[in-house]
C-alpha positions as a Markdown table, in Angstrom:
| # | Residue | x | y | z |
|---|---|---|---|---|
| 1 | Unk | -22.4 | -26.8 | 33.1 |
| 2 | Unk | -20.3 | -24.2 | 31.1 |
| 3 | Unk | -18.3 | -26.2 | 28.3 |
| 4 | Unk | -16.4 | -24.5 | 26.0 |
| 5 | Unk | -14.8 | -25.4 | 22.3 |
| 6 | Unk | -11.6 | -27.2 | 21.9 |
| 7 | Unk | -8.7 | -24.9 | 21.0 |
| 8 | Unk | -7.9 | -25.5 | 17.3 |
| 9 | Unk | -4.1 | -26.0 | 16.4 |
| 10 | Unk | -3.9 | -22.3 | 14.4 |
| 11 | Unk | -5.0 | -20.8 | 17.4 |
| 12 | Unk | -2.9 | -23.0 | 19.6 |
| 13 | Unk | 0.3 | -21.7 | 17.4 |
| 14 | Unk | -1.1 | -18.1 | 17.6 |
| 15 | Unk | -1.0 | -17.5 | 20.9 |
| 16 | Unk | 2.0 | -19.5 | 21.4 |
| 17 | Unk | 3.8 | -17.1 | 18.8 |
| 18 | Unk | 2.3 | -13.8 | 20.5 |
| 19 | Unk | 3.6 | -15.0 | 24.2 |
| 20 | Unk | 7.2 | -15.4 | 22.3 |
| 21 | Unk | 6.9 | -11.8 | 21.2 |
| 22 | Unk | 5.6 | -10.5 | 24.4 |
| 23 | Unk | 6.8 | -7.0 | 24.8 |
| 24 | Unk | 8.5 | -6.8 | 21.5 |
| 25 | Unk | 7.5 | -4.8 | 18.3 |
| 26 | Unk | 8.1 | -6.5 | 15.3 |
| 27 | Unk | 7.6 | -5.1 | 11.4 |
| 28 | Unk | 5.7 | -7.6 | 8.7 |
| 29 | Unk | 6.1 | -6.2 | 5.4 |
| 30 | Unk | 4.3 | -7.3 | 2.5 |
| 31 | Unk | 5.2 | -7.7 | -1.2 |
| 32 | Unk | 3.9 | -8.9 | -4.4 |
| 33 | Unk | 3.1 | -7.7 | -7.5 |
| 34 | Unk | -0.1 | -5.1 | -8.3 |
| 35 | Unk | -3.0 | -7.0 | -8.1 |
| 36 | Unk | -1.9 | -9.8 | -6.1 |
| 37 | Unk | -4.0 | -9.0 | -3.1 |
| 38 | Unk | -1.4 | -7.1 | -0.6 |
| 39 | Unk | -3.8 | -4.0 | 0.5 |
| 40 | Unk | -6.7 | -7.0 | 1.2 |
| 41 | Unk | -4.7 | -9.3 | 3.2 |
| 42 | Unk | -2.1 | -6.2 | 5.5 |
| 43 | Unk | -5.3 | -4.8 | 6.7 |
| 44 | Unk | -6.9 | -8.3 | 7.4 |
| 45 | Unk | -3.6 | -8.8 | 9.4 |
| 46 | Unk | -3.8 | -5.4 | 11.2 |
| 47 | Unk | -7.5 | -5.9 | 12.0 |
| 48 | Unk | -7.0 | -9.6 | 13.4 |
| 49 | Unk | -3.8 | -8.3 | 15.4 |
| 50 | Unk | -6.1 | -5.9 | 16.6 |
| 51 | Unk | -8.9 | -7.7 | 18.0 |
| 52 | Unk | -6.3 | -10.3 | 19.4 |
| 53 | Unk | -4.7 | -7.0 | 21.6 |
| 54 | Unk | -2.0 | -6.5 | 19.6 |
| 55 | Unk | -1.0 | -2.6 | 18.9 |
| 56 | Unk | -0.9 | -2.6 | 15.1 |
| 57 | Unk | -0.4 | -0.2 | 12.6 |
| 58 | Unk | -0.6 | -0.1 | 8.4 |
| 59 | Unk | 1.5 | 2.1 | 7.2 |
| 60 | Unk | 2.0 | 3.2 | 3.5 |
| 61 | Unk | 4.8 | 2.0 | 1.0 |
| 62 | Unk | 6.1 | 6.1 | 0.4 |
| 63 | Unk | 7.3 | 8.3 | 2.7 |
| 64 | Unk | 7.0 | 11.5 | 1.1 |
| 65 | Unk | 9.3 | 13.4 | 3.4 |
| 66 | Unk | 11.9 | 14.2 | 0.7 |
| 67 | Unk | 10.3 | 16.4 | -1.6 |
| 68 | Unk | 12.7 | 16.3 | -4.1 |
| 69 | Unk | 12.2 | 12.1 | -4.3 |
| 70 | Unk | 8.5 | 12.2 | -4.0 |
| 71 | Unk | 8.7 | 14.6 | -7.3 |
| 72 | Unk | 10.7 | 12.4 | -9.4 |
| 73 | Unk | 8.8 | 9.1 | -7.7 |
| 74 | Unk | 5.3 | 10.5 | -8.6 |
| 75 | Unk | 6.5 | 11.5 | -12.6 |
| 76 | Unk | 8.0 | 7.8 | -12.9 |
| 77 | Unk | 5.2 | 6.3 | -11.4 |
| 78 | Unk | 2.7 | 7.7 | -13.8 |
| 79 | Unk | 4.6 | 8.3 | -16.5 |
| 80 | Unk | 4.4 | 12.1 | -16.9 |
| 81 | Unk | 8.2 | 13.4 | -17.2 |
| 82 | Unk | 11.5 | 11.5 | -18.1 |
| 83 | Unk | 14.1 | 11.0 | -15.5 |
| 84 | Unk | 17.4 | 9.2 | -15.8 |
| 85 | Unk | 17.5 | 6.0 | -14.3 |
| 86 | Unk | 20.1 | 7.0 | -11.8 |
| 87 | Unk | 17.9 | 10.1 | -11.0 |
| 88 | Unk | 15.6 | 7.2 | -10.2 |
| 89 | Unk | 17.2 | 4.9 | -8.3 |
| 90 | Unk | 18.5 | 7.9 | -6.2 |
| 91 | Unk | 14.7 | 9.4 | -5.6 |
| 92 | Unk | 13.7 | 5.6 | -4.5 |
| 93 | Unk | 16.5 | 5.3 | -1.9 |
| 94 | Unk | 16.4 | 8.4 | -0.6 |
| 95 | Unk | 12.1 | 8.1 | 0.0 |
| 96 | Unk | 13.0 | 4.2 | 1.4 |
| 97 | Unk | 15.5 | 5.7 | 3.8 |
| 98 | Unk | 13.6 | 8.8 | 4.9 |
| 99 | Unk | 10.5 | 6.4 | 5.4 |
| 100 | Unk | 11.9 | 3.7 | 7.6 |
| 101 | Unk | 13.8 | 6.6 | 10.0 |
| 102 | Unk | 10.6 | 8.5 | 9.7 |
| 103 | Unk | 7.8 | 6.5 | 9.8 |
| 104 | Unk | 8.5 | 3.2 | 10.5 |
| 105 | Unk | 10.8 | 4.2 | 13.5 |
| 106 | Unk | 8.5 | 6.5 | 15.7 |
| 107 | Unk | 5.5 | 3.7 | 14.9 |
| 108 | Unk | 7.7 | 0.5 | 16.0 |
| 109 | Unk | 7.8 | 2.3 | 19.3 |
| 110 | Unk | 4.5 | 2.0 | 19.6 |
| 111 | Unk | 3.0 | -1.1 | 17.7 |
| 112 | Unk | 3.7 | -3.8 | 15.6 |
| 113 | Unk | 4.3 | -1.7 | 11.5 |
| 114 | Unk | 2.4 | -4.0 | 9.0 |
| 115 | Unk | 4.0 | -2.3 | 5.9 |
| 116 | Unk | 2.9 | -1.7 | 2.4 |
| 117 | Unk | 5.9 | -3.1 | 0.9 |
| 118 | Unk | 9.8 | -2.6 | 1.5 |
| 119 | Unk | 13.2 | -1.5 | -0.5 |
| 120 | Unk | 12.3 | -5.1 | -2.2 |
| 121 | Unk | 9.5 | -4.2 | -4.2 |
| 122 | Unk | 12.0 | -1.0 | -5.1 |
| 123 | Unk | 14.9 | -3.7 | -5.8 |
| 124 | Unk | 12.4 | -5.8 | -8.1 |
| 125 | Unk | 10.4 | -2.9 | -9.8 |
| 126 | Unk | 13.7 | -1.0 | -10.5 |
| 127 | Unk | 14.9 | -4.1 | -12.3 |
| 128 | Unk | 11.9 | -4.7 | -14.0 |
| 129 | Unk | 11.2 | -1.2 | -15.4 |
| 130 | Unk | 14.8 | 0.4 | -15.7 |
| 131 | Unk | 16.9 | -2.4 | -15.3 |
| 132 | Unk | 18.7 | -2.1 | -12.5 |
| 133 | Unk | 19.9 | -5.3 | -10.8 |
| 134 | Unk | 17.6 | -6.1 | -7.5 |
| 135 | Unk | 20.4 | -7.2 | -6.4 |
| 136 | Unk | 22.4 | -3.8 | -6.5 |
| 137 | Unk | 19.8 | -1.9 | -4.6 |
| 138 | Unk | 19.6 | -4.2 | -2.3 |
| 139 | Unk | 23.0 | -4.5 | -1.1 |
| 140 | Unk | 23.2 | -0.8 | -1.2 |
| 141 | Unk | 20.4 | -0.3 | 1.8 |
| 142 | Unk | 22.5 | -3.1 | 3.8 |
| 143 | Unk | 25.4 | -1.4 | 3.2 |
| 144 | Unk | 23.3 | 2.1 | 3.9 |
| 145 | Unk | 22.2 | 0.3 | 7.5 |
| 146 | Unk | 18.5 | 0.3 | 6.1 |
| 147 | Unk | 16.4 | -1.7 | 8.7 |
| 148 | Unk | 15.3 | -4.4 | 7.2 |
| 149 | Unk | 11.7 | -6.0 | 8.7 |
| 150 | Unk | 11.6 | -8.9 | 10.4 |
| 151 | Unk | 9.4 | -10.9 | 8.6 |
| 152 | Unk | 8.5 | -10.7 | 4.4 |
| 153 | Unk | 5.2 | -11.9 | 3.6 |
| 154 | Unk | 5.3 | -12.7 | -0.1 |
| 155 | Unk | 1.8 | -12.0 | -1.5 |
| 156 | Unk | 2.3 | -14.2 | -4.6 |
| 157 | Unk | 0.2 | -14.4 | -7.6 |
| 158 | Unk | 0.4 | -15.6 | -11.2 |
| 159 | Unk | 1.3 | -12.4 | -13.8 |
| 160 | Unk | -2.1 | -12.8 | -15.8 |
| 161 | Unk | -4.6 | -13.5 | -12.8 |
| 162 | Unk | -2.8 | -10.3 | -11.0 |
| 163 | Unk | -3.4 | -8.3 | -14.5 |
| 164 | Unk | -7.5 | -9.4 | -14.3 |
| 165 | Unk | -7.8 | -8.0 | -10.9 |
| 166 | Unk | -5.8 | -5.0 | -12.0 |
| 167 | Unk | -8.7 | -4.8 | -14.5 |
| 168 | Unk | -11.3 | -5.5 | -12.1 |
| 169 | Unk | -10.3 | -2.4 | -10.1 |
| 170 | Unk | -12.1 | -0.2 | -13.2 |
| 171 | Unk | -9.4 | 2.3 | -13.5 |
| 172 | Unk | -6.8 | 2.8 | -16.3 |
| 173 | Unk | -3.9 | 0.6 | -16.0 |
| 174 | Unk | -0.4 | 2.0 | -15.2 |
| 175 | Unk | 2.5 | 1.1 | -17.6 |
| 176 | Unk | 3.8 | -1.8 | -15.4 |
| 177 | Unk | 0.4 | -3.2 | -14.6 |
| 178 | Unk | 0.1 | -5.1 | -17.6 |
| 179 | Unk | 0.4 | -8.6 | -18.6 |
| 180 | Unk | 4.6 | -8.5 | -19.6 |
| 181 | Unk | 5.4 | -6.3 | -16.7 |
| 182 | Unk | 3.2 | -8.0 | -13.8 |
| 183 | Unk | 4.7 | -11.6 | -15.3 |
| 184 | Unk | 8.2 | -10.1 | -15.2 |
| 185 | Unk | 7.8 | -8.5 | -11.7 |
| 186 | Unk | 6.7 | -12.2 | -10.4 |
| 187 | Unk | 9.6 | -14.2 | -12.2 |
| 188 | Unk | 12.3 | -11.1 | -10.7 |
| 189 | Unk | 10.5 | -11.9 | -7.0 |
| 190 | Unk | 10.5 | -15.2 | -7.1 |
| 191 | Unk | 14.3 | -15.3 | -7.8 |
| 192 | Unk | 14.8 | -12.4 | -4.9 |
| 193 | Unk | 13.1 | -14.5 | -2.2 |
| 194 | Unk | 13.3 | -18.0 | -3.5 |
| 195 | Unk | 16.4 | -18.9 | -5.8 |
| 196 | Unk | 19.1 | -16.6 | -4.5 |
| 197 | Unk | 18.5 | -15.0 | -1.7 |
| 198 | Unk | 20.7 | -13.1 | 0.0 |
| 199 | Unk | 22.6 | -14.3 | 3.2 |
| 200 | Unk | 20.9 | -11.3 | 5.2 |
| 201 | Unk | 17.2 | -12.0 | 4.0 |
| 202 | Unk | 14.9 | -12.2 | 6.8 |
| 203 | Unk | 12.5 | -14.8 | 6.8 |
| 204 | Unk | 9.7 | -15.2 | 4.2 |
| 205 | Unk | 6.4 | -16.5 | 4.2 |
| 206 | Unk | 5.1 | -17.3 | 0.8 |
| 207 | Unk | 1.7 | -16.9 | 0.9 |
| 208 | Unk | -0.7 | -17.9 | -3.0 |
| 209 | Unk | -3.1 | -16.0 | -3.0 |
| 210 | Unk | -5.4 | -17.9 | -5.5 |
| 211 | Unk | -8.0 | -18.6 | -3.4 |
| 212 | Unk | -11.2 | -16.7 | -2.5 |
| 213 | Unk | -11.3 | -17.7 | 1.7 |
| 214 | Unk | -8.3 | -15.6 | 2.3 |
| 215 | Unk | -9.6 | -14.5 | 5.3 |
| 216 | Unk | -9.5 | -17.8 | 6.8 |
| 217 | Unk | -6.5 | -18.6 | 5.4 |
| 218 | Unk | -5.2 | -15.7 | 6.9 |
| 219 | Unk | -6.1 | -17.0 | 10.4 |
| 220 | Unk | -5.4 | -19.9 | 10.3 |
| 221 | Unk | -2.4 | -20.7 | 8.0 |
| 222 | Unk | -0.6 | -16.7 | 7.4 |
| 223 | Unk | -0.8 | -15.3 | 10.8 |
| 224 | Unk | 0.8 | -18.6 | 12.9 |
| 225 | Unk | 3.4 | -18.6 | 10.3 |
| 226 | Unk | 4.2 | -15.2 | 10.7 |
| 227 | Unk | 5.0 | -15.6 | 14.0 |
| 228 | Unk | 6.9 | -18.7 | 13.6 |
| 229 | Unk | 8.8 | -16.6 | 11.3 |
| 230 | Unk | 9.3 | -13.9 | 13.5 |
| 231 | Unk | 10.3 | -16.0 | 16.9 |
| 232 | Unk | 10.5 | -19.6 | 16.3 |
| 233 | Unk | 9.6 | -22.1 | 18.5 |
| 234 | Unk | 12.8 | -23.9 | 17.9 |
| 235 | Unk | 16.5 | -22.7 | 16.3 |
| 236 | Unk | 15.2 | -22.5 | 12.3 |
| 237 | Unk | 17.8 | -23.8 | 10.3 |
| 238 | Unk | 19.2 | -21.5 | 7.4 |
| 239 | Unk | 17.8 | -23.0 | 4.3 |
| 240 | Unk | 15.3 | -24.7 | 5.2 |
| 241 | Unk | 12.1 | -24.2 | 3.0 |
| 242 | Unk | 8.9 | -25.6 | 5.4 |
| 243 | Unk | 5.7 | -26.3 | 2.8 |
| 244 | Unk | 2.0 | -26.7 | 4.1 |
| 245 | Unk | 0.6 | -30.2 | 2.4 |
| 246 | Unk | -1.3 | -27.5 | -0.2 |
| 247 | Unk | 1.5 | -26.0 | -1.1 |
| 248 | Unk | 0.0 | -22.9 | -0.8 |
| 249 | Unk | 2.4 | -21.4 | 1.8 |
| 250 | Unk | 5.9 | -21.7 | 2.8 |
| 251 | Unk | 8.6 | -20.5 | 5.5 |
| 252 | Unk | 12.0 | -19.7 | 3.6 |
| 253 | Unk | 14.9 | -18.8 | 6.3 |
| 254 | Unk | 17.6 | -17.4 | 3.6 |
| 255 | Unk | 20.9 | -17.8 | 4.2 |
| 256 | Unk | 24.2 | -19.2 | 2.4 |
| 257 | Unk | 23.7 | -22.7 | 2.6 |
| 258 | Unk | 20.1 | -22.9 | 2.0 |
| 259 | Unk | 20.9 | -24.5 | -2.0 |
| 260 | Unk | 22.6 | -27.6 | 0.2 |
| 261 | Unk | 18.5 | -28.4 | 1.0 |
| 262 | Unk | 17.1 | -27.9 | -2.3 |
């Protein structure tokens, strides 16, 4: 007699969440600070998306398709020539733009886009480093008709245990990869996603990534809430911030009256 193992409750939710989103591509972009994991955990999500049958794709957080941008986004990046801050901002919108009708466009055709982050990590660096308000830039892609992704995954990591990994790596550090920066870049998130989010934020999944078993954390707590995120099995209510018993994760559905839960 042929017996086989009971179906576990993540796996249960998983394909549950994949039959909602039959025929439908959906982008899952990830952000966090440097050294908070993102690179390990988007290519554990592509490669589990993968071997479930899901058409997946990573794609890369530049675009490089405006040449004059990827100029001025390479020099700030490592530090080699001085640009104004408006010359800046400018570079970053014009790359964000160019990448999401160039590359994320012809792939969502085609597969599900797991990206390397999204005008938010522009929004919070640019705050960060030249202190422009995240806020600004972000209200400038809405206005711009900037596609926003469907789902945020929040890779989210404490400032000094993001710096050690940085370290880890064996490479120089890059001016905002140390301890004041990477601290700064988490607090400026934090507030983005978490304390005032905008009415238009899609939904975020907080994942912490503290933990070494990410890759079974990844099955069986990140990818179910993704797609919960994505296509709920019920009406999510604006506001509503859904914790795991660890607190280790959340859902947050933004919106204007999500401060009437807190």
């Amino acid at each position: 007699m042929q017996t086989t193992d009971p179906v576990s409750n993540d796996e249960t939710a998983v394909r549950s969440g994949l039959e909602r989103l039959a025929g439908r591509n959906i982008v899952v972009a990830f952000e966090g600070c440097d050294g908070a994991g993102k690179t390990t955990i988007r290519l554990g999500m592509r490669d589990e998306l993968l071997r479930l049958g899901v058409a997946s794709m990573a794609i890369g957080m530049h675009s490089w398709l405006h040449p004059a941008s990827a100029r001025i986004i390479a020099n700030a990046r490592e530090h080699r020539h001085q640009h104004t801050t408006e010359e800046i901002r400018e570079a970053y919108f014009q790359d964000r733009r160019a990448h999401i009708a160039g590359s994320v466009g012809p792939a969502l055709r085609r597969a599900w886009v797991i990206a390397d982050r999204y005008f938010y990590s522009d929004a919070v660096y640019q705050e960060v480093l030249y202190g422009i308000p995240a806020e600004k830039t972000l209200e400038r892609h809405l206005r711009s008709g900037s596609r926003p992704p469907d789902v945020v995954v929040h890779v989210d990591l404490d400032g000094r245990e993001a710096y050690d990994r940085v370290i880890k790596r064996g490479r120089t550090t890059r001016h905002y990869e140390r301890v004041p920066e990477l601290t700064e870049i988490v607090r400026v998130y934090r507030r983005v996603f978490y304390a005032d989010p905008s009415p238009e934020m899609p939904p975020v999944v907080r994942f912490v990534n503290s933990s070494p078993d990410w890759l079974r954390r990844l099955r069986q707590e990140l990818l179910p809430a993704v797609l919960e995120a994505a296509a709920p099995a019920a009406p999510a209510t604006p506001g509503v911030l859904e914790v795991d018993a660890a607190a280790s994760m959340s859902i947050t559905h933004g919106g204007p009256e999500r401060r009437k839960h807190e």
